[in-house]
C-alpha positions, 0 to 999 in steps of 0.5 A: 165242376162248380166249387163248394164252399168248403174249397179253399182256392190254392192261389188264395191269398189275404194280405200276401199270405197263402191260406188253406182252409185250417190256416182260415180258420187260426187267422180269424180267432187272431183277427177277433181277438187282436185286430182292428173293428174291420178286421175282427169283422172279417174274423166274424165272418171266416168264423162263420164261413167256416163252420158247419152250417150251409149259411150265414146270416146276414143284415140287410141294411134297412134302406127300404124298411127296418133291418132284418137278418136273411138266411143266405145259402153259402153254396149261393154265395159261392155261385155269385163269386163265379158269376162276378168272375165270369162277368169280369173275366176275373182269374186266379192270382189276379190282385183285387182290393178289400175296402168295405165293411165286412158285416154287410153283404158287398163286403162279405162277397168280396172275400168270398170271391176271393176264396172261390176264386184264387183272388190276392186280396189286400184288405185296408180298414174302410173309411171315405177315403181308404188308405191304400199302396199307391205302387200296386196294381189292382184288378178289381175293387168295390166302393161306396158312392162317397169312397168312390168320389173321394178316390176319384183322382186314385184310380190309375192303379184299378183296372174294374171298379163297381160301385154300390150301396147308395145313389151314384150322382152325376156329380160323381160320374163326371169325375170319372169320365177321363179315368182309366179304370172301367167302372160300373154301378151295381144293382143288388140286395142282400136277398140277391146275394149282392149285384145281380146286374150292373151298368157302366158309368164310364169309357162307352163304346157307344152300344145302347145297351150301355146306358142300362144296367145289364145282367150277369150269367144266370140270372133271368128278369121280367116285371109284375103287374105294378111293373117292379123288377121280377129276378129268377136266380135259380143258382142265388135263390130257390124262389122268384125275387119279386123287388119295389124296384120299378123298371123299364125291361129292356131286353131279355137281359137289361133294364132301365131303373125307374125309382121305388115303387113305395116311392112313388107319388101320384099327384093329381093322376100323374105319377112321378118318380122321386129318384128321377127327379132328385137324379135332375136337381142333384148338382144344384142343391147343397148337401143331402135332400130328397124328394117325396110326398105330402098329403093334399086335399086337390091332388092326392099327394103333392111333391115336397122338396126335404132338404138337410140342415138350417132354413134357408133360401132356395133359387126357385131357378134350380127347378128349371131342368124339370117338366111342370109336374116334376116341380116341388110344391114346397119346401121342407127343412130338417137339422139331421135326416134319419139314417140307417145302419148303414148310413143310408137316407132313411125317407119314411123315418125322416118324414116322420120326423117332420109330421109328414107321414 
């Protein structure tokens, strides 16, 4: 029988203490009235998950436009928890730490996998580098891409890691080659109900399928006619999630992601993806950067190069790991990028900035 979101799992626990679901509901009027920022967020949120509507509100995090709030069933909520648990053969009284901020969906599933699931979740105010009980064991956690490259040398007590919310560099999966802990990139969005696939990073077995990101229980995908990413998630959504994402099916149940399909820049006939030539260059420039387009009377569009902070000097050599195409026409620099809520790149705003859109 599939849990509601009115059950509260018996072997839950927040912080090492029991909760039924009245219990809930007294500790998040005291997390909103005398916590901490995190913890009146997760006071927010209980407050929310616990009252009489059948969903939540949730910001999306405006990466690929400006934020908007999405209706998100809480039975679809409750329905990723268990697909997330099956994945990664999470069971009741297993240990999981709570690292993120709980007013974005990636925080808000991990308690709900919590709840539904019986999960022990310890939660620590989210910050680049959490603070956590180095003597404990933990079997599931989820960070940023810039908590994860902090706590890269912190690990050794985290069994299953996933990573999301932003670019993963190669920079990062270096570090994490020799590490114990399983860990995979996410690929998701708020109207997903978070991650709906993910690829491991780390400790291959040597399978092709590895190399791609691969779905989780119940979730179908096929392409449109741009060759964007299609998800039936009967169980998430009650309507196909038609996505910007371009990608490369694989199989009935793994894809390869190619870039943003707003993204692309088609420069005298060839199309070329921005996120795949950032993926190339990401460890030879300092700082944030990104690639995009400008207008061109020859070519249509032509490839600039939009790195953050003063004017200075680059090595033309670092353009060497890219095909003849891939090279940045010029070069553009900006004090400060546009950021969203969130603290992503905000591409088009930061163009806007610099009279490029």
């Amino acid at each position: 029988m599939t849990p509601n979101y009115k059950n509260v799992h018996l072997r839950f626990k927040l912080d090492n203490l029991n909760y039924k679901y009245d219990d809930l509901m007294e500790i998040a009027y005291s997390y909103i009235k005398e916590g901490m920022p995190y913890q009146q967020e997760l006071g927010n949120f209980l407050l929310d998950w616990l009252d009489e509507k059948d969903y939540v509100i949730v910001k999306t995090s405006g990466s690929t436009g400006k934020p908007k709030k999405v209706k998100i069933k809480k039975q679809a909520m409750v329905n990723s928890a268990i697909a997330t648990g099956d994945f990664f053969k999470l069971k009741p009284g297993d240990k999981v730490l709570h690292c993120l901020p709980s007013n974005f969906i990636a925080g808000k599933m991990m308690i709900v996998r919590a709840i539904v699931l019986g999960l022990e979740l310890d939660m620590v105010e989210p910050a680049a580098l959490p603070l956590i009980d180095y003597e404990k064991d933990y079997v599931f956690s989820a960070f940023t891409p810039m908590q994860l490259k902090n706590f890269a040398n912190y690990l050794q007590n985290i069994k299953t890691v996933i990573v999301g919310g932003g670019r993963v560099s190669k920079a990062i999966v270096d570090l994490i080659q020799d590490k114990k802990p399983n860990v995979y990139e996410t690929y998701g969005m708020t109207e997903t109900v978070s991650h709906i696939a993910v690829k491991k990073l780390n400790n291959f077995s040597g399978l092709e399928e590895e190399m791609f990101f691969t779905t989780l229980p119940g979730i179908k995908i096929s392409q449109d006619n741009r060759g964007c990413l299609v998800i039936e998630a009967p169980k998430l959504s009650n309507t196909k999630i038609v996505t910007n994402d371009i990608v490369e099916v694989k199989s009935d149940s793994s894809f390869e992601w190619l870039g943003r399909f707003d993204n692309v820049v088609n420069s005298g006939g060839i199309k070329l993806f921005p996120e795949q030539i950032e993926s190339k260059i990401q460890d030879r420039i300092k700082g944030e950067f990104f690639i995009a387009a400008k207008a061109d009377d020859t070519l249509g569009e032509k490839l600039i190069l939009v790195i953050e902070g003063d004017k200075r000097t680059i090595d033309n050599s670092i353009f060497d790991v890219l095909d003849k195409y891939e090279k940045p026409k010029e070069i553009k620099f900006i004090t400060k990028f546009k950021e969203t809520t969130s603290g992503k790149i905000h591409r088009k705003k930061t163009l806007e900035a610099l009279n490029l859109v």
